[in-house]
Structure formats: structure tokens, C-alpha cells
C-alpha positions in Angstrom: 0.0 0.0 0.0 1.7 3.3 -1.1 0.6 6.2 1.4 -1.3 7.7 -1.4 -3.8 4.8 -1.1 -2.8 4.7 3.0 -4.6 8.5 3.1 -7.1 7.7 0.7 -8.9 4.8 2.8 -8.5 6.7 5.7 -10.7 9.5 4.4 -13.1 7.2 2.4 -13.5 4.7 6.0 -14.0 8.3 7.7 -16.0 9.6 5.6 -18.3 6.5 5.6 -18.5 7.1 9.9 -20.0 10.7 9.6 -22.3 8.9 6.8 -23.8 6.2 9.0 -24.0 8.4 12.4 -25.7 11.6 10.0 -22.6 14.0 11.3 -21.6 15.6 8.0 -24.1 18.1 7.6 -23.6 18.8 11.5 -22.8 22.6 12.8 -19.8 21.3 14.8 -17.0 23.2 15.2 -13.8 21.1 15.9 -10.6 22.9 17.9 -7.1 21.9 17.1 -4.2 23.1 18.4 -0.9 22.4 19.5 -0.4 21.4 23.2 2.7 22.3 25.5 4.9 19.5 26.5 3.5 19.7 30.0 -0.4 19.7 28.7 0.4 16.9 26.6 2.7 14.5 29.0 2.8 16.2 32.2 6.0 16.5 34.3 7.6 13.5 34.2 10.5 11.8 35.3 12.9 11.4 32.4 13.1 14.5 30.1 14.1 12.0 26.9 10.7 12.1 25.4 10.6 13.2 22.1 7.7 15.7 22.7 9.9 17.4 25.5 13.0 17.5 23.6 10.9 19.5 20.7 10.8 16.6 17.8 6.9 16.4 18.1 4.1 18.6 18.5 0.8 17.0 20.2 -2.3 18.4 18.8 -5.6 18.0 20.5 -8.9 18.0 19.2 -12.2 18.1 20.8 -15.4 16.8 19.7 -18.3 16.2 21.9 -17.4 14.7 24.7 -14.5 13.1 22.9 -11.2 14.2 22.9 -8.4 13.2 20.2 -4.4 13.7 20.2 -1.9 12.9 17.7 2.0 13.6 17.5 3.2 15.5 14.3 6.1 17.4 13.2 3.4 20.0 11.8 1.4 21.5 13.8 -1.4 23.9 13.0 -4.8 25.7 15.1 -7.2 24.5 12.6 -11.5 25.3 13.0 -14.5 24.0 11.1 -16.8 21.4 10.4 -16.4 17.5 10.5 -16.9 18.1 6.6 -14.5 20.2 5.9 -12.1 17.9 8.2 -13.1 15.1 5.6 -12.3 17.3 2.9 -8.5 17.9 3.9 -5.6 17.5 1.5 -3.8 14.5 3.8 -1.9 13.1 1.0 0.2 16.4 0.3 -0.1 18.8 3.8 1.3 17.7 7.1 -0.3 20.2 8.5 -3.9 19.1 7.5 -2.7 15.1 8.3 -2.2 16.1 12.1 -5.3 17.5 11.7 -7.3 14.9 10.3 -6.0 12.3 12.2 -6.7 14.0 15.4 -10.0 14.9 14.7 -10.9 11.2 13.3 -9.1 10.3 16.9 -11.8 12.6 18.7 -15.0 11.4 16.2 -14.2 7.8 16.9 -13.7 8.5 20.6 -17.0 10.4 21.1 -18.8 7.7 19.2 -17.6 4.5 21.5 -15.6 3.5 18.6 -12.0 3.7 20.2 -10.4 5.0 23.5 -7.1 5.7 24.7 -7.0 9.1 22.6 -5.3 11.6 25.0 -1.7 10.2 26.2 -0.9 9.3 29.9 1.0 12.2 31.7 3.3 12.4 34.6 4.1 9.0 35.7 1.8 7.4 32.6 4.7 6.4 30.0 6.5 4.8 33.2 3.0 2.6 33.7 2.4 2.0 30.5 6.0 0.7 30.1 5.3 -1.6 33.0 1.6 -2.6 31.6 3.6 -3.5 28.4 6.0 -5.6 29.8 3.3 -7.8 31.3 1.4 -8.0 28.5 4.4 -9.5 26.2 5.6 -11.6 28.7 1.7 -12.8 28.3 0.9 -13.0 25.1 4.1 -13.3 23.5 6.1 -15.9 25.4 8.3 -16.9 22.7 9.2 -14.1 21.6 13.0 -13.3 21.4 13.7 -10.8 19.5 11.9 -7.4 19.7 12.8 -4.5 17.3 10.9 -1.0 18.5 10.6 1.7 15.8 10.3 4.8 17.3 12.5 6.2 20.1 10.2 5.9 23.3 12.4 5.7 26.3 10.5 4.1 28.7 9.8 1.4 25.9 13.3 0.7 25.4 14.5 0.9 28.8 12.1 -1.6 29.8 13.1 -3.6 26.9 16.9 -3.1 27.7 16.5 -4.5 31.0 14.3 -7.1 30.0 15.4 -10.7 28.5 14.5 -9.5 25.4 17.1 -8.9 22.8 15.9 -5.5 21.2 17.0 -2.6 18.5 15.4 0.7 17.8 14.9 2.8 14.7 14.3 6.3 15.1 14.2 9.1 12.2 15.5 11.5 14.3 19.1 12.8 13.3 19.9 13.8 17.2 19.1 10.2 18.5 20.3 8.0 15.5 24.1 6.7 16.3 23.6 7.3 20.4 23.5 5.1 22.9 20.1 5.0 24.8 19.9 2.6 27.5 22.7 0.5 26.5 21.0 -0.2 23.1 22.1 1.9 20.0 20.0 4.0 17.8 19.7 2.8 14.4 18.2 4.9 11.5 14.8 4.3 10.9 15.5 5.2 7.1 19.0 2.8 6.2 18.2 0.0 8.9 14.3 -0.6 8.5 14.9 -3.5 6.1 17.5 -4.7 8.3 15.7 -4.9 11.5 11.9 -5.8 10.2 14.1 -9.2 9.1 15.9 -9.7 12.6 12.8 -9.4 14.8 10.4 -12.0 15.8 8.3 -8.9 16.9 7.9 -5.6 15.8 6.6 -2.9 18.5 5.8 0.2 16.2 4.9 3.6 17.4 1.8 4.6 15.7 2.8 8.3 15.1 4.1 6.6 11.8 0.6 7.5 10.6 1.1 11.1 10.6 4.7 10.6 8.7 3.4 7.7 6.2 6.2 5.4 7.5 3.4 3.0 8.6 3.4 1.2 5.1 6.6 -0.2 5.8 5.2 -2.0 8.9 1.8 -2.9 7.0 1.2 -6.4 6.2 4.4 -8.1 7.8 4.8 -12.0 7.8 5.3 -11.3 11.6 3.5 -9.9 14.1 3.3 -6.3 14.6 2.1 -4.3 17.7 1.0 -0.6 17.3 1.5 1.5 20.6 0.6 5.0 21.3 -2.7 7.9 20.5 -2.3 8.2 17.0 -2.9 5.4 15.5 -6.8 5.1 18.2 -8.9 6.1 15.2 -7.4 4.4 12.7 -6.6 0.8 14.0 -10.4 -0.1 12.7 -9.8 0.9 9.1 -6.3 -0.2 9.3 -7.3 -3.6 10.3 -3.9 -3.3 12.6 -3.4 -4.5 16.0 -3.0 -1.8 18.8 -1.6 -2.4 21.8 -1.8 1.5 24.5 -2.7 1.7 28.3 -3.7 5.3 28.1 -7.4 5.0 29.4 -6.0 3.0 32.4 -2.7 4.5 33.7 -3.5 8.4 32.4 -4.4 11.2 34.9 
């Protein structure tokens, strides 16, 4: 799937929800805008989080009762109507991506559809990190290998201390080549190949959405386990597996 066709059956699936539930025609005014680090994650105990050290922008958007966050590199205030959300150019603005996928986050929220749309703050990731560990050693016994795409610390330093062998791709100049947690950064561009062959398990952040990365990680032989906001909305359409603690460890 090219991300082209990625955006397109995103907005076609979303398109269909305001259909069914008669919400395109709606009044509704939907706020977007670009949350501090301490709004978005709280203060927390490490200060390694991409959001803090200024690689990603959480927007926020509110709809209803419902509530929707993604990460993005391009952020942008956006108002208007769940119609003209639909209508966004995806494909070719970043801008309008963060928007739409934030909004659909909120929608599907609102509606009963998904949850775990506003990230855990304070001492969330460290929970979450904890939750995750128990849930592998669970459901994924056998597992050995574990390759994490996306640079999420208190992912990998539970990983790293784990008896998991693990690597982690990143896209971020300032982390690729450093040492985090014992395990060096590889570049999420020149080592994808590399390390979607070496896992038995891929844990994926699903801010990949927002980027288009996530066709790269779309119909693996092996198993792959979406973490994170982002990806709340889309996991139905995507027909993707999502794994994210937020509704139970968030404040």
C-alpha cells in the first residue's frame, strides 16, 4: 500500500463514519491546536521524550465529549466542520494530516468506537511501560527478539533490562548513532529492512501514521504491535493491531 492509497482509505472509512452516524451536515466546530509539552505529558521523570525535547508537537482535538491527540512534526490551530475535516488535503499537507488524524481520533472517541486518545502524563509512560511488559511476557512468550521503531524511552529501557534482545529505529538525526539505554539507535530510514528481518516482533509507534512510515510496517509475515494515540482512530480501518494503556494508567 503506497501512502497515497494509506490517506485515501482513511478518508473514504472516515467519511463513511460521519455517513452512517448523519454528522456531516452537523454545525460542529472542531478545535485543534498544539499542546505544550507539560499539557500533553505532564512533568515526568525522564526528560528524553521526544515531545519534551521538541521533535513532536501533540495536537488535540475536541469533539463532543470526545477528545483526540496525535503527534506531528506539523502542527497547525485549525476550526470548522467535520466536513471540511473530511475534505483535507492529507496526502500532500502535514499540516492538515495532524489535523485529520486527530479529529478522526476525537469522532471515533466520542462515538464508542476507540479510547485511549489523549496520552498518559506524569508518571503514565513509566506505567504504560510496566503494563507493556506484562502484556508480552503474556501474550508473546516466545518471543525473542523485539525491534521498537520509534525512540520511546520508557519502551526501550524496559526492553533493555528485559530478557528481550531488542533494536530501535528512530528518524531523528539527534538520537540515530547514540546510545540509549545501553542499546544503540539505528536509523529508521537505512536499517528498517534490516531490523523488520531480525525481529520476531515488531513494537511500532503509531505516530508513523502522521509521517506515512506506517506502510513499511503494513502487512508483515510477523507480528506487529502498534503503541501509542495516534494510531486510536485508525486501527479499525487499518485492520492493525493496537496495543496503548492510556485510558488506564492516564491522569
Amino acid at each position: 500500500m503506497s501512502t497515497e492509497q494509506l490517506y485515501d482509505l482513511l478518508q473514504t472509512k472516515f467519511r463513511q463514519v460521519l455517513s452512517d452516524h448523519h454528522l456531516e451536515e452537523e454545525a460542529v466546530t472542531i478545535h485543534c491546536r498544539a499542546l505544550s509539552p507539560e499539557e500533553a505529558i505532564g512533568v515526568t521523570r525522564r526528560k528524553d521524550f521526544p515531545i519534551i525535547a521538541g521533535k513532536d508537537i501533540m495536537v488535540q482535538a475536541e469533539y463532543r465529549d470526545g477528545k483526540g491527540q496525535a503527534f506531528t512534526d506539523a502542527p497547525a490551530d485549525f476550526s470548522g466542520t467535520l466536513a471540511d475535516v473530511a475534505d483535507l488535503d492529507i496526502t500532500s499537507d502535514a499540516h492538515a494530516r495532524g489535523i485529520f488524524i486527530a479529529s478522526m481520533n476525537a469522532v471515533m472517541n466520542a462515538l464508542g468506537r476507540c479510547k485511549g486518545t489523549v496520552h498518559c502524563r506524569t508518571e503514565g509512560p513509566e506505567l504504560c511501560a510496566k503494563e507493556m511488559e506484562a502484556y508480552l511476557t503474556e501474550h508473546y512468550a516466545d518471543v525473542k527478539r523485539v525491534g521498537l521503531v520509534g525512540y520511546q524511552p520508557a519502551l526501550l529501557e524496559m526492553l533493555a533490562n528485559s530478557e528481550y534482545e531488542v533494536r530501535v529505529l528512530d528518524l531523528n538525526p539527534a538520537n540515530i548513532g547514540e546510545m540509549r539505554y545501553g542499546v544503540p539507535v539505528e536509523d529508521g530510514a537505512t536499517m528498517q529492512q534490516d531490523v523488520k528481518a531480525w525481529a520476531d516482533l515488531v513494537l511500532c509507534t503509531g505516530s508513523t501514521l502522521c509521517n506515512g512510515t506506517i506502510v513499511d510496517y503494513l502487512g508483515l509475515e510477523k507480528e506487529v504491535l502498534f503503541f501509542g494515540i495516534t494510531i486510536a482512530g485508525a486501527e479499525e480501518f487499518l485492520g492493525v493491531k493496537r496495543v496503548c494503556f492510556a485510558d488506564r494508567v492516564g491522569d
